[in-house]
SERO-868972 format. One record per residue: z, x, y of N, C-alpha, C in turn; residue in one letter; residue number from 1. Coordinates in steps of 0.2 Angstrom, whole numbers. Layout:
ATOM  n.up n.east n.north ca.up ca.east ca.north  c.up c.east c.north r   k
ATOM     Z      X       Y     Z       X        Y     Z      X       Y A NUM
...
# end
This chain:
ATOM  n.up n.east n.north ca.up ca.east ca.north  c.up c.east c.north r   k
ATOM    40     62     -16    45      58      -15    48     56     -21 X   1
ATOM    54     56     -21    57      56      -28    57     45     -28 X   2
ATOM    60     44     -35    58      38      -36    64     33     -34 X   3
ATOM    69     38     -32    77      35      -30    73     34     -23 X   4
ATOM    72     39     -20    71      38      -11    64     35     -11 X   5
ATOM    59     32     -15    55      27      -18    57     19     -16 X   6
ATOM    63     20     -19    65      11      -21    71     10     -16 X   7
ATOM    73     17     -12    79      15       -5    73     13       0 X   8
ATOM    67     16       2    63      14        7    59      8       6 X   9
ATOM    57      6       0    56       0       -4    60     -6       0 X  10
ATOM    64     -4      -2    74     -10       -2    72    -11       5 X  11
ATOM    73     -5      10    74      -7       19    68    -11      20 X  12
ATOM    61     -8      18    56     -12       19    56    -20      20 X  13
ATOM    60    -21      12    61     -28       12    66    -32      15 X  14
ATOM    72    -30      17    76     -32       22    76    -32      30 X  15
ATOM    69    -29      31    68     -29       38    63    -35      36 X  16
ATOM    57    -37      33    54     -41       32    59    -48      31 X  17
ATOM    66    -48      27    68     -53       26    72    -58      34 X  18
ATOM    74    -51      37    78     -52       42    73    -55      48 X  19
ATOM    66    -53      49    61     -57       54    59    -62      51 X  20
ATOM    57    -64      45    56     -70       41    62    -76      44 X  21
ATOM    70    -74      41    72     -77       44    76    -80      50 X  22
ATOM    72    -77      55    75     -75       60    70    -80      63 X  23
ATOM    64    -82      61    60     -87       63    61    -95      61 X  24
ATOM    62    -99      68    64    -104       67    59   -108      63 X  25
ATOM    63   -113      59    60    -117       52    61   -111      46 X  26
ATOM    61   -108      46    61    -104       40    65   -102      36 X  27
ATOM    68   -101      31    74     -99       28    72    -93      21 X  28
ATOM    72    -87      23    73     -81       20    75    -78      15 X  29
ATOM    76    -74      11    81     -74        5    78    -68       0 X  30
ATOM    81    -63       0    80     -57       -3    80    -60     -10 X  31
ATOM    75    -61     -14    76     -61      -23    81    -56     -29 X  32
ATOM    80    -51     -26    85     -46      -32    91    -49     -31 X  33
ATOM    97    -50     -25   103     -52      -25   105    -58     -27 X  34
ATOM    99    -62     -28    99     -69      -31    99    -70     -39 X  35
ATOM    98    -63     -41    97     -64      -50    90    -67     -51 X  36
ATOM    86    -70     -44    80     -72      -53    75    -64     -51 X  37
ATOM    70    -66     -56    65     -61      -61    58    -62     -53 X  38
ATOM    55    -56     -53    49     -56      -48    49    -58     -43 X  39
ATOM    45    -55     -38    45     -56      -31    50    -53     -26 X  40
ATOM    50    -51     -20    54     -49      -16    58    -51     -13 X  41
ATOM    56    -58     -11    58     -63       -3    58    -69      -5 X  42
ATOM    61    -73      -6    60     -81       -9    60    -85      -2 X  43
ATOM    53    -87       3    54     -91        8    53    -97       8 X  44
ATOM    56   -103      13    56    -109       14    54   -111      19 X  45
ATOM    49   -117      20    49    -121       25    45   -127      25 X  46
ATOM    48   -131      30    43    -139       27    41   -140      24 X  47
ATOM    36   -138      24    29    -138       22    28   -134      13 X  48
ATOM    31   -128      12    31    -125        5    36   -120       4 X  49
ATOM    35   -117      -1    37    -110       -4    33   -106      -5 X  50
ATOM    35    -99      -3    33     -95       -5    38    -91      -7 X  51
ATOM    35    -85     -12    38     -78      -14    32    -74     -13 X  52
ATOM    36    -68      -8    32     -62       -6    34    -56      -9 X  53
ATOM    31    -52      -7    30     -47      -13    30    -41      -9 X  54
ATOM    34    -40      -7    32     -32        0    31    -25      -6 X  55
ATOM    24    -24      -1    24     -14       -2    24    -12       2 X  56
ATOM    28     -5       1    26       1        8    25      8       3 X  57
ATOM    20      7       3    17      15        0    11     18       5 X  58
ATOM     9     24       3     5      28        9    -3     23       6 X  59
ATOM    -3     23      -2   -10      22       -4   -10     15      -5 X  60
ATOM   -14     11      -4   -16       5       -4   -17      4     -10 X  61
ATOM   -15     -1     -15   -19      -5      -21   -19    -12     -22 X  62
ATOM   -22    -14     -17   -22     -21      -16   -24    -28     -21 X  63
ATOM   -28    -25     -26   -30     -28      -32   -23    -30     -36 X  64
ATOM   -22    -23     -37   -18     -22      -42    -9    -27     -39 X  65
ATOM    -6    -25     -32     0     -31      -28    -2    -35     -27 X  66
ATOM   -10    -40     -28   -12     -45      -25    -9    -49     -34 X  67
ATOM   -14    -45     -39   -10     -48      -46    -3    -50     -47 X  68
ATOM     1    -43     -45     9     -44      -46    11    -47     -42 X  69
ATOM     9    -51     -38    14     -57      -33    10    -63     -34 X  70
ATOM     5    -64     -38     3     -72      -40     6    -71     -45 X  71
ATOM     6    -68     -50     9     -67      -59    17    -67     -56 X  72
ATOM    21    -63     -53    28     -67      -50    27    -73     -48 X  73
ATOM    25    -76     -43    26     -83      -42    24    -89     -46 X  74
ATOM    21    -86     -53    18     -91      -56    23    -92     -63 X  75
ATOM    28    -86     -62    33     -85      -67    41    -91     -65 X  76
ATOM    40    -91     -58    46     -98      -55    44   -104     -58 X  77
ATOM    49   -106     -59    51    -114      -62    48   -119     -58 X  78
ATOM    45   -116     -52    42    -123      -49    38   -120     -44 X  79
ATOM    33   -124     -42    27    -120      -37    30   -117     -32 X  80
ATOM    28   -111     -31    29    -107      -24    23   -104     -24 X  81
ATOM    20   -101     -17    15     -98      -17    15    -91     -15 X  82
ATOM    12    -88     -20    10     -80      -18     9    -78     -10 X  83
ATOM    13    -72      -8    12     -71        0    12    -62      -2 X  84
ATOM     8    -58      -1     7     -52        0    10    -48       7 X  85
ATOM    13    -43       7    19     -40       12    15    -33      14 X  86
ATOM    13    -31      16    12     -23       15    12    -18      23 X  87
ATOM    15    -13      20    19      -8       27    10     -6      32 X  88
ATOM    12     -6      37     7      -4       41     5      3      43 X  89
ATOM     4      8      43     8      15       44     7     15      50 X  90
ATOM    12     18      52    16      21       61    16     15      61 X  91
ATOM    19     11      59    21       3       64    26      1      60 X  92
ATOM    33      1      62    39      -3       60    39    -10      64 X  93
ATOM    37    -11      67    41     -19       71    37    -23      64 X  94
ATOM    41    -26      61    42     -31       55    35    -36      56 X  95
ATOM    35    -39      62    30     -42       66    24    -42      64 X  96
ATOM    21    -35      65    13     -31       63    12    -29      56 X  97
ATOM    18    -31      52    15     -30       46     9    -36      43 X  98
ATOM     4    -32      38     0     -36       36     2    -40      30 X  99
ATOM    -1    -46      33     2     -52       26    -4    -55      24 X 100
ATOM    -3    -55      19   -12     -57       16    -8    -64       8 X 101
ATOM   -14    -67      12   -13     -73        5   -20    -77       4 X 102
ATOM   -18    -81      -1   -27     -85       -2   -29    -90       4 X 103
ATOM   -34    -92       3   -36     -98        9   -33   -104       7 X 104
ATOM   -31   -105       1   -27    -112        0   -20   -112       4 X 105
ATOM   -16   -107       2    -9    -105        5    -9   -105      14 X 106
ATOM   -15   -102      17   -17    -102       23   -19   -111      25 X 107
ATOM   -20   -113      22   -25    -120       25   -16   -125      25 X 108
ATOM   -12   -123      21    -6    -126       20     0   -123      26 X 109
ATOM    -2   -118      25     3    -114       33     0   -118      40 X 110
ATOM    -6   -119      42    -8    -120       47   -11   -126      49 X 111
ATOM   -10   -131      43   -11    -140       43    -6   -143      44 X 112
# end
């Protein structure tokens, strides 16, 4: 796959995770590259916090390595947001089922 058709399947990835984000009540969504700042995919809002996610869709897995670049992106904003990991599910497009991975502090903040 070339690198062009790399960052267009990239792009829709993240505008279909941004569009179910905010498409969930309390929530407020927001593609990060249209906005001009630096790192991160998806700048979200609600009550309770911020997060910036970080979406993959590649065939290989490197979890270690997306898990560093979405804390190192969120820890580069000018105020606390917390790192949210995005990553594509194969054979499953509904937005829904993709897997979201974050730490237990961010989890115990989501569900308190």
């Amino acid at each position: 796959m070339t690198g062009q058709t790399s960052r267009r399947k990239g792009a829709a990835f993240e505008r279909d995770i941004e569009r179910y984000l905010d498409g969930v009540d309390g929530i407020t969504a927001r593609r990060v590259a249209p906005l001009g700042y630096a790192g991160g995919d998806i700048h979200v809002t609600t009550q309770r916090l911020e997060l910036l996610v970080e979406c993959k869709n590649r065939k290989t897995l490197a979890l270690p390595e997306w898990w560093r670049q979405a804390v190192d992106d969120a820890n580069q904003w000018h105020r606390h947001v917390a790192p949210l990991l995005v990553v594509k599910r194969p054979r499953t497009t509904d937005p829904a089922h993709q897997w979201a991975i974050c730490d237990l502090h961010t989890l115990t903040h989501l569900i308190t």
